[in-house]
Structures are given as C-alpha cells and as structure tokens.
MMTF fields as JSON, N, C-alpha, C and O atoms, coordinates in Angstrom:
{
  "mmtfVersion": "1.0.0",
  "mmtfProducer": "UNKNOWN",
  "numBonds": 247,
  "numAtoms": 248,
  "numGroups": 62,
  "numChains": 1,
  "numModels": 1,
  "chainsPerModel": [1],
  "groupsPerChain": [62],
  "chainIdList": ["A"],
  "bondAtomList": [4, 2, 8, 6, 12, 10, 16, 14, 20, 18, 24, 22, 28, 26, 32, 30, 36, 34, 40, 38, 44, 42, 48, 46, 52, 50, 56, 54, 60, 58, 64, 62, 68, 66, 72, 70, 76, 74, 80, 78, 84, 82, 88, 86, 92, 90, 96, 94, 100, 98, 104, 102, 108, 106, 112, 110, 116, 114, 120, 118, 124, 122, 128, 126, 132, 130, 136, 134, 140, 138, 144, 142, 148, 146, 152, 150, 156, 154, 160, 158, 164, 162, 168, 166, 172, 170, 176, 174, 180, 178, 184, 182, 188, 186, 192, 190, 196, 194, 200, 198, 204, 202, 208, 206, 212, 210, 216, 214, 220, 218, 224, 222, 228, 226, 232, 230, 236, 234, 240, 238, 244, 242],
  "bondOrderList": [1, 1, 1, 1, 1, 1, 1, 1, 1, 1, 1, 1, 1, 1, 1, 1, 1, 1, 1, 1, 1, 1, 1, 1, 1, 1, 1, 1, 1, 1, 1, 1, 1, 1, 1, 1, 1, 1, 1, 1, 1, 1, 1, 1, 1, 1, 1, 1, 1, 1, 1, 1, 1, 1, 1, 1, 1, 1, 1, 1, 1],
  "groupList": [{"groupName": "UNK", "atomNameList": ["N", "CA", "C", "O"], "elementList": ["N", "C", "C", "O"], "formalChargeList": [0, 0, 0, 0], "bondAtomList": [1, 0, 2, 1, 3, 2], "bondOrderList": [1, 1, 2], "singleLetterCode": "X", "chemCompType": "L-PEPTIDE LINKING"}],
  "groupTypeList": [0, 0, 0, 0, 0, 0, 0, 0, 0, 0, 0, 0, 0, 0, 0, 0, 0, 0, 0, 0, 0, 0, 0, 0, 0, 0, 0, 0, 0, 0, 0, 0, 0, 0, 0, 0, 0, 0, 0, 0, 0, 0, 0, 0, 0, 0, 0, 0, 0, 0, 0, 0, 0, 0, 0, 0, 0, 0, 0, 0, 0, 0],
  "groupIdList": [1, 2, 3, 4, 5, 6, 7, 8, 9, 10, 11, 12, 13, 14, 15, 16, 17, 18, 19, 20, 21, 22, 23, 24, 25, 26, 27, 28, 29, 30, 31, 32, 33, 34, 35, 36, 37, 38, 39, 40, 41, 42, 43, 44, 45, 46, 47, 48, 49, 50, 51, 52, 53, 54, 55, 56, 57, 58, 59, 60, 61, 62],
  "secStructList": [7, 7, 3, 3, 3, 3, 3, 3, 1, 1, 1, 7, 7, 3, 3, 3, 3, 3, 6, 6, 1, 1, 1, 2, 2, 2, 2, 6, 6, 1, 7, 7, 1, 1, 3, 3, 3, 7, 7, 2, 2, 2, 2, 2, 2, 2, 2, 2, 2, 2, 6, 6, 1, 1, 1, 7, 7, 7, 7, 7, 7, 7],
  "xCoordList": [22.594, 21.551, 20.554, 20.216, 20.077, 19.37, 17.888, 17.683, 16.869, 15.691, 15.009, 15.604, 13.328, 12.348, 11.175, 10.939, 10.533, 9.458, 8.293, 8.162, 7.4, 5.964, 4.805, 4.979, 3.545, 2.745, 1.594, 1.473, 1.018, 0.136, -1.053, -1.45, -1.657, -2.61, -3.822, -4.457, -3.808, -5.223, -5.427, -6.39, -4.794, -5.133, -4.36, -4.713, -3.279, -2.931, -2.045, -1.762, -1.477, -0.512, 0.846, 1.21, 1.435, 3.749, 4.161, 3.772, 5.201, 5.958, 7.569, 7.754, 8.875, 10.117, 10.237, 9.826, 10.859, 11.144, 12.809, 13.3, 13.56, 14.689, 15.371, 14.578, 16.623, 16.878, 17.03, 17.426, 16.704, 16.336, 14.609, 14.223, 13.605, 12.442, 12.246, 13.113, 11.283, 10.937, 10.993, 11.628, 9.64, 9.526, 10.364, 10.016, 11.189, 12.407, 12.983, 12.863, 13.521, 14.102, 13.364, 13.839, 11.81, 10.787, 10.516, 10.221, 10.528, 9.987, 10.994, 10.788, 12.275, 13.388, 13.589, 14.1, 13.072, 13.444, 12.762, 13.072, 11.448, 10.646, 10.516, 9.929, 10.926, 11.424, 10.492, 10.576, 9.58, 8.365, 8.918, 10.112, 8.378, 8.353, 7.775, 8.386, 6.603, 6.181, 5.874, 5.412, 6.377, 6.124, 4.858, 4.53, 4.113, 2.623, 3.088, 3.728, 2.732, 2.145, 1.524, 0.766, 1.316, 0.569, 1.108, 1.795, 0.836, 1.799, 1.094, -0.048, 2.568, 1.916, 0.082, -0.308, -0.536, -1.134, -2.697, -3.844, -2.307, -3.952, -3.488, -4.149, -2.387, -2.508, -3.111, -4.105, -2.588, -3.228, -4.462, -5.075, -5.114, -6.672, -7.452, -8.474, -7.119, -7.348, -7.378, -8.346, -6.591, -6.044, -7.445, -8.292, -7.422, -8.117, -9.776, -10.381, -10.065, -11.302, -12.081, -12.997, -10.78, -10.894, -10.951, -11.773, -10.192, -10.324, -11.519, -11.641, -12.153, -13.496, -14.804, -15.845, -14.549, -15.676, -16.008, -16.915, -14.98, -14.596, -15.232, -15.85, -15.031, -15.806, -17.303, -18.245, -17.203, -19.059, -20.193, -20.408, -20.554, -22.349, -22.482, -22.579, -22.434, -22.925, -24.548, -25.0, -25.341, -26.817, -27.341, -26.877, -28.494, -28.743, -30.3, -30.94, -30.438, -31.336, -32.465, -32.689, -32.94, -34.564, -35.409, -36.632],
  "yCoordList": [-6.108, -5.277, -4.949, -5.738, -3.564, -3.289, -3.505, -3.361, -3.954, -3.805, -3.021, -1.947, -2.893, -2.215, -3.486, -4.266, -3.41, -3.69, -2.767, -1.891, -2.825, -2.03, -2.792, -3.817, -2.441, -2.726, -1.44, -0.223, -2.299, -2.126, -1.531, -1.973, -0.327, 0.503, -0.019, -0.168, -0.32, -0.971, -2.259, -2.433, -3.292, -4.824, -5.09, -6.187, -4.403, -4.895, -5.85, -6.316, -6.167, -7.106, -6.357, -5.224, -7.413, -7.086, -7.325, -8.228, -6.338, -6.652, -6.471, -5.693, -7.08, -6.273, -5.887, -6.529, -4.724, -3.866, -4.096, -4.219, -4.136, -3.985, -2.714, -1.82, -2.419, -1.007, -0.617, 0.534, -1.646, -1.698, -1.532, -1.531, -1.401, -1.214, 0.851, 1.695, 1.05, 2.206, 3.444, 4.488, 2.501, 3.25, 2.947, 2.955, 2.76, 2.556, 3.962, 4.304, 4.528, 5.981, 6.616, 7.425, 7.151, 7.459, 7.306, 8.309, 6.129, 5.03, 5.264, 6.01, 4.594, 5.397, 6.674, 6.815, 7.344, 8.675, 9.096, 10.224, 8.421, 9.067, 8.097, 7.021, 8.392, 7.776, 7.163, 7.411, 6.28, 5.554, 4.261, 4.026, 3.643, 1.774, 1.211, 0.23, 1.519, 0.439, 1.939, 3.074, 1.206, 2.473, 2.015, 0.831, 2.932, 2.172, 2.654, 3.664, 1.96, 2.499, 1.794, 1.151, 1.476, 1.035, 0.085, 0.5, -1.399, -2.302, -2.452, -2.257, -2.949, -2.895, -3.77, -2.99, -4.605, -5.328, -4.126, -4.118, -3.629, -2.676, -0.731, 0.303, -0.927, 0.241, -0.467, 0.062, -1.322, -1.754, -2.122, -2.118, -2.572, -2.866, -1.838, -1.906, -0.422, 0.588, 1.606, 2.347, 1.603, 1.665, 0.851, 1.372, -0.312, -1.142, -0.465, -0.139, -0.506, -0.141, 1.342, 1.44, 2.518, 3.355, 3.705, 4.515, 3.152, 3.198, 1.744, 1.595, 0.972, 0.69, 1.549, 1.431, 2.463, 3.302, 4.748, 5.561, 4.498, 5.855, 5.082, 5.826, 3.801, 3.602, 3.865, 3.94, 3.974, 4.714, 3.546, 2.686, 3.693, 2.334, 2.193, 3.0, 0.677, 0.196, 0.056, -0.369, 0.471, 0.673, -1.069, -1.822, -1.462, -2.312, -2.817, -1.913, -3.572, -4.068, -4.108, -5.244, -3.696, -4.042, -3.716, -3.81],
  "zCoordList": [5.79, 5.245, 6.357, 7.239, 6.197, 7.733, 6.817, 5.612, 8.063, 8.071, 8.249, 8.336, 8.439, 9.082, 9.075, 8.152, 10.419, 10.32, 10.136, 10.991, 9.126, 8.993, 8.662, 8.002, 9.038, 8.841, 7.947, 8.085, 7.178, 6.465, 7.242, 8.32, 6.486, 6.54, 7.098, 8.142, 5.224, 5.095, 5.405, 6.152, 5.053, 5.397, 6.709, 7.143, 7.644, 8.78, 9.149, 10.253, 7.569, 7.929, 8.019, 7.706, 8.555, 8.811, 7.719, 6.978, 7.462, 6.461, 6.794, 7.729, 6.168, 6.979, 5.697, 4.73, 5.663, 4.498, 4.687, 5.809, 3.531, 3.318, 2.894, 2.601, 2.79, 2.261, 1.358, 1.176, 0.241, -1.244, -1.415, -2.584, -0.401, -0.292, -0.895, -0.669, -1.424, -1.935, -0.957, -0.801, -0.212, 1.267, 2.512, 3.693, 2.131, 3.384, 4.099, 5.275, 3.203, 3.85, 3.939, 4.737, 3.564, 4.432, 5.6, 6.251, 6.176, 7.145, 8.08, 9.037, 7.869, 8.492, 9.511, 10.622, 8.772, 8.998, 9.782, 10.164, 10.462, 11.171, 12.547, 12.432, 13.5, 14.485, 15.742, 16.945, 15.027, 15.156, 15.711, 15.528, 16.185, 16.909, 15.931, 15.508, 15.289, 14.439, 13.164, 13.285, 12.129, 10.875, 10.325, 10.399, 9.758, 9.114, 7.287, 6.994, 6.623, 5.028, 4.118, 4.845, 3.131, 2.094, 1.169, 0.235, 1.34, 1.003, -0.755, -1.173, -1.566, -2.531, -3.438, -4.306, -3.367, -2.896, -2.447, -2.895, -1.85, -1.235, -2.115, -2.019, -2.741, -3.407, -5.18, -5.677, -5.741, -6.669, -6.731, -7.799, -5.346, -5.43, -5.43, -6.112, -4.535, -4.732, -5.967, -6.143, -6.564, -8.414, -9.065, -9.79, -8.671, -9.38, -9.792, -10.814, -8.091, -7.717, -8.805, -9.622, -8.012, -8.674, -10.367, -10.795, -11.073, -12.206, -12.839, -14.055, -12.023, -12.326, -12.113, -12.76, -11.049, -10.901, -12.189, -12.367, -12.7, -13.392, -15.051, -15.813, -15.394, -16.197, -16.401, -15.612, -17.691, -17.82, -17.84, -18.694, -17.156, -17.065, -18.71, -19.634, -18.594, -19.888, -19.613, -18.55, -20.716, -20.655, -20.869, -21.726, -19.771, -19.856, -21.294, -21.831, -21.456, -22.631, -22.083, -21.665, -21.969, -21.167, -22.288, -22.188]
}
C-alpha cells in the first residue's frame, strides 16, 4: 500500500496518509516534496468555532 507524507495547515503536525485517505489522490497528484492540507481534527474545530459564532447572544439578566 503506497503512502504520502503531509502535514497539516493549521496545527503543523505529520501525518502519512494512506491510499484509502480522502485526500490522497489530490495530494498525489500534485508533485510537491511535502503536501500540506487540513487534518481532520482542525477542520472540526473550525466547524466547531464557526457554528458557535453564528449562535445568537443569549441576553444577560442584569
């Protein structure tokens, strides 16, 4: 089974991707030394973030 090594965007860490990986034949295909993208992990915190900001301010009691 072939690999890839990539690293992460946002947090900077290695990952080896396998060829059962999503972003594999993306990554692949572009004929880079080190591939960069968005490991799963900093796209859900991002998700996260975002759909907390989008909630509406609960009014405080004062």
């Amino acid at each position: 089974m072939k690999s890839l090594n990539a690293r992460c965007i946002m947090c900077g860490k290695s990952y080896q991707l396998n060829e059962d990986h999503k972003d594999y034949k993306n990554l692949s295909e572009k004929n880079v030394s080190t591939a960069t993208f968005i490991c799963d992990r900093c796209s859900n915190k991002v998700r996260y973030e975002a759909d907390e900001q989008r909630k509406p301010i609960k009014p405080s009691s004062s």
